[in-house]
C-alpha positions as CSV (number, residue, x, y, z in Angstrom):
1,X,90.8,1.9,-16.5
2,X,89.9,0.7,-12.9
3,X,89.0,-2.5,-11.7
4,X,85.7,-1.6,-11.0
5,X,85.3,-0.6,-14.8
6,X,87.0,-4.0,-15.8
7,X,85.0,-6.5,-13.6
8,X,81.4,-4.6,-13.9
9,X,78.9,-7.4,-13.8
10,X,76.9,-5.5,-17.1
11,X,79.6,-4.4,-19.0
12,X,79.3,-5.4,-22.7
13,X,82.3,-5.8,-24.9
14,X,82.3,-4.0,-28.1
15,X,85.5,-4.1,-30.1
16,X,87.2,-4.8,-27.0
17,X,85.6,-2.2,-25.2
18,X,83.6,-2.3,-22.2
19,X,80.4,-0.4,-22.0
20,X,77.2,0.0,-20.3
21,X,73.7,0.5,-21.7
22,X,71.8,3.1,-20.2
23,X,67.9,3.7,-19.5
24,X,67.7,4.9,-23.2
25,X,69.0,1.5,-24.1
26,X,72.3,3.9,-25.7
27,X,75.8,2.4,-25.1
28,X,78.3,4.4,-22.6
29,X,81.7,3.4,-22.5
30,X,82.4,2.7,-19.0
31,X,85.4,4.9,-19.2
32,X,82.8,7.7,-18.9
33,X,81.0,6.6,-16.3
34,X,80.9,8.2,-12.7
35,X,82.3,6.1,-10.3
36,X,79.2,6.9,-8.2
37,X,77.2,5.5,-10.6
38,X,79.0,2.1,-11.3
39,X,79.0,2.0,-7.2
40,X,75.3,2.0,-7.0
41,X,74.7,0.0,-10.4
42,X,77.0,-2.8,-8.8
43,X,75.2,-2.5,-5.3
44,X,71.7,-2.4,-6.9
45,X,72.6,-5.6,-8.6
46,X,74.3,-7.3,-6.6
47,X,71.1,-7.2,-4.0
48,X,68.5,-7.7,-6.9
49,X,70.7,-11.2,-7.6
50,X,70.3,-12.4,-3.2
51,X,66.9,-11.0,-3.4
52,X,65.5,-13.1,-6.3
53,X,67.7,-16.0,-4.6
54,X,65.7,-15.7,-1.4
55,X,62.5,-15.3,-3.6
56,X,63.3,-18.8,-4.9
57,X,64.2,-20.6,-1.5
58,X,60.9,-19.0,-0.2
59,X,59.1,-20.3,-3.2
60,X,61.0,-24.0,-2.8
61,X,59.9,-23.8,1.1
62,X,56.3,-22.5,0.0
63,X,56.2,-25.8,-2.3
64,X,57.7,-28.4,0.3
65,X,55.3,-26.8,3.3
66,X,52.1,-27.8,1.0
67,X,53.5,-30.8,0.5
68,X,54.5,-31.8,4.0
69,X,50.9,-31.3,5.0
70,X,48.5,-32.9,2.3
71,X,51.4,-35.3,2.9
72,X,50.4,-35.7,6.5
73,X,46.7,-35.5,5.7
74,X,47.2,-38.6,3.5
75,X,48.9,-40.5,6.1
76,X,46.0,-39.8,8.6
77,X,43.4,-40.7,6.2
78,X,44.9,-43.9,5.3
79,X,45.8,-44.7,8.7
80,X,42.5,-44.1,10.4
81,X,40.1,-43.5,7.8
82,X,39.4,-39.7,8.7
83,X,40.4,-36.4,7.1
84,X,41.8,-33.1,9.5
85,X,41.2,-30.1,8.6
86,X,38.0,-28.3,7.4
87,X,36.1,-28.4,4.4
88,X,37.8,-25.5,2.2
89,X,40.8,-26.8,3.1
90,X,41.8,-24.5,6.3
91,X,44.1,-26.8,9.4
92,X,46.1,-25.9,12.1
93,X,49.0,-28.2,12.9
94,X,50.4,-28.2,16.7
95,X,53.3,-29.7,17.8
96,X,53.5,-32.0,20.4
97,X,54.4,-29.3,23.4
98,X,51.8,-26.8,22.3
99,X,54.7,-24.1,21.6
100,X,54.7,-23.9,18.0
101,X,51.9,-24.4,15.0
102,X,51.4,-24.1,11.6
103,X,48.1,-22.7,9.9
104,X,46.8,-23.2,6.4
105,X,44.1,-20.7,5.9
106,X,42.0,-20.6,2.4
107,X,40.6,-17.4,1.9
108,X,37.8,-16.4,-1.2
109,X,38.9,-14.3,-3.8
110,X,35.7,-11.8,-4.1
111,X,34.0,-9.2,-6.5
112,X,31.4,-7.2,-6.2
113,X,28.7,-6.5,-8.4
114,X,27.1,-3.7,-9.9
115,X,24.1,-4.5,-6.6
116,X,26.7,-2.7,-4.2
117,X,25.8,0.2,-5.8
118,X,22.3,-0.2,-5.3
119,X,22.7,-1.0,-1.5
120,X,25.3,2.5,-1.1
121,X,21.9,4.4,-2.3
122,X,19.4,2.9,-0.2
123,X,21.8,3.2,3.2
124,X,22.2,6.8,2.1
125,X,18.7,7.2,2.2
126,X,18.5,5.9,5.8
127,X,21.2,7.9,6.8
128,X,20.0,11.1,5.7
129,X,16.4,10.4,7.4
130,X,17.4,9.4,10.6
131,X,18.5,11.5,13.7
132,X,21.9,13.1,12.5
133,X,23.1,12.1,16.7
134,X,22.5,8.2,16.3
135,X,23.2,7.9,12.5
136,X,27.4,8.9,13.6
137,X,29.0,5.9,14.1
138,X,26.9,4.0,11.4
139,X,28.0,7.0,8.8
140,X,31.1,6.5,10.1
141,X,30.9,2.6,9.2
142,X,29.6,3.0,5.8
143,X,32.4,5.7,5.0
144,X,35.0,3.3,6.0
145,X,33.4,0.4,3.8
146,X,33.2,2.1,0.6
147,X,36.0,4.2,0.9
148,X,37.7,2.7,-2.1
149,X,41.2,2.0,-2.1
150,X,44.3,2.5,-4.3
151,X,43.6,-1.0,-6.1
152,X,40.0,0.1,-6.5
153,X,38.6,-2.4,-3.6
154,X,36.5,-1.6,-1.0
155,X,37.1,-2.6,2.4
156,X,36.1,-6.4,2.6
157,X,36.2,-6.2,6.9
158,X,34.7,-3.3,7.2
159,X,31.6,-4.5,4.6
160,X,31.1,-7.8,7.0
161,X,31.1,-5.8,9.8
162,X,28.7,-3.3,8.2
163,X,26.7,-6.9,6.9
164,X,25.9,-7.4,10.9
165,X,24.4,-4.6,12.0
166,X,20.5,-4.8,12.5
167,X,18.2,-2.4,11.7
168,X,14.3,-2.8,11.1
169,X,13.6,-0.9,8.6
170,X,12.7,-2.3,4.9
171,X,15.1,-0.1,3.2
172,X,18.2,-1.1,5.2
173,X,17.0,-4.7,5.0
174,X,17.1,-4.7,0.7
175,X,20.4,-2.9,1.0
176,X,21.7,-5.6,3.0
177,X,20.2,-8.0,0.8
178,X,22.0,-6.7,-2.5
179,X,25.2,-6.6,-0.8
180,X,24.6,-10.0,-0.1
181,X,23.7,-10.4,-4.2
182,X,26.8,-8.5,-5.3
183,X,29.4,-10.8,-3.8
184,X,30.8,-13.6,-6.0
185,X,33.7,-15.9,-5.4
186,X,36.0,-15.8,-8.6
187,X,38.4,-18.1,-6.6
188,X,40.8,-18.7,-3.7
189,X,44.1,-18.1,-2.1
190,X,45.7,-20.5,0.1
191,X,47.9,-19.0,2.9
192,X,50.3,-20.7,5.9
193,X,51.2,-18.6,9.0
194,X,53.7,-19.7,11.5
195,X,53.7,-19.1,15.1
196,X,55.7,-20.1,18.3
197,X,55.4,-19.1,21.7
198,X,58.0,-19.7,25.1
199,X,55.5,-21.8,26.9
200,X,51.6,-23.7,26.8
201,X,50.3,-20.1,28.7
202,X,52.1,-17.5,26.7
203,X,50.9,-15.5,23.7
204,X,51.2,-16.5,20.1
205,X,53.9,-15.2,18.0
206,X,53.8,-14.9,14.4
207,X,57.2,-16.4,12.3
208,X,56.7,-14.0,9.8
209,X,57.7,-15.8,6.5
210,X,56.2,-13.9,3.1
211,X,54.9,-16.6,1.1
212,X,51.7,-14.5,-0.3
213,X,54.1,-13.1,-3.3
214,X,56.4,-16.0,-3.8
């Protein structure tokens, strides 16, 4: 038996036998096993085990960031008696030599209701009465915002977008209206973003740190 078979991180001793369970759940004595396959079942789990590790530092510096900031937000307050950052929550933190700043950004959680339906009909109506040359780009618009995606959302830009154009006309104005009516806040997600930048006059850059899943 190799060392590989011997030292396999799932191996499972049975009457002083090593084996491996496969995707049936069925136990395979290792002695059986290609050595292609205990290669890439040792490299698969070896980089699960870093990547939940670096899951968990980015969860412990998601946890500490929050903390650092309401922390500094409570200093502020009960230093000089006034609050930064806006009302639902969103700041931006800059350091002293305007090169680097962190943002906290609370964004809405939305659904729509069943009046987004209602709106899709009435803009189809407009579209299909007015000149085929100027309606284009608009068709265009309102392809793009109910184009529904993989998770079953429609696009939430591309609606607010659509939610600013201005048209007189009585039908456009109620379908505006019950998109309007079909939006409800079930809730919110808090993100931070981290940028830098070489001096005061050069362009942002983003320290890309994926906190959204941790």
């Amino acid at each position: 038996m190799s060392d590989i078979e011997i030292g396999h991180p799932a191996a499972i001793d049975v009457a002083g036998m090593p084996y491996l369970r496969d995707a049936k759940g069925s136990l395979v004595p290792i002695a059986s096993v290609k050595a292609a396959d205990l290669l890439m079942d040792e490299t698969v789990r070896e980089i699960l085990t870093k990547a939940r590790e670096v899951n968990a530092l980015i969860a412990e510096f998601k946890a500490q960031t929050f903390q650092s900031v309401g922390d500094l937000q409570a200093l502020i307050a009960q230093n000089y008696g006034a609050t930064i950052g806006g009302k639902k929550g969103n700041i931006t933190l800059m350091s002293f030599d305007g090169c680097q700043k962190v943002q906290v950004q609370v964004a809405d959680l939305l659904e729509f209701g069943p009046e987004l339906q209602a709106a899709k009909i009435l803009i189809d109506e407009c579209l299909t009465e007015w000149a085929v040359g100027s309606a284009v780009e608009l068709r265009a618009l309102v392809n793009r915002v109910f184009q529904v995606d993989k998770e079953g959302q429609i696009n939430r830009a591309e609606l607010f977008m659509l939610l600013r154009v201005e048209i007189q006309d009585d039908r456009w104005k109620s379908a505006m209206e019950a998109i309007h009516d079909s939006i409800r806040v079930i809730g919110s997600r808090t993100y931070v973003r981290f940028y830098d930048r070489a001096g005061p006059d050069a362009g942002w850059r983003a320290v890309t740190v994926d906190l959204a899943a941790a």
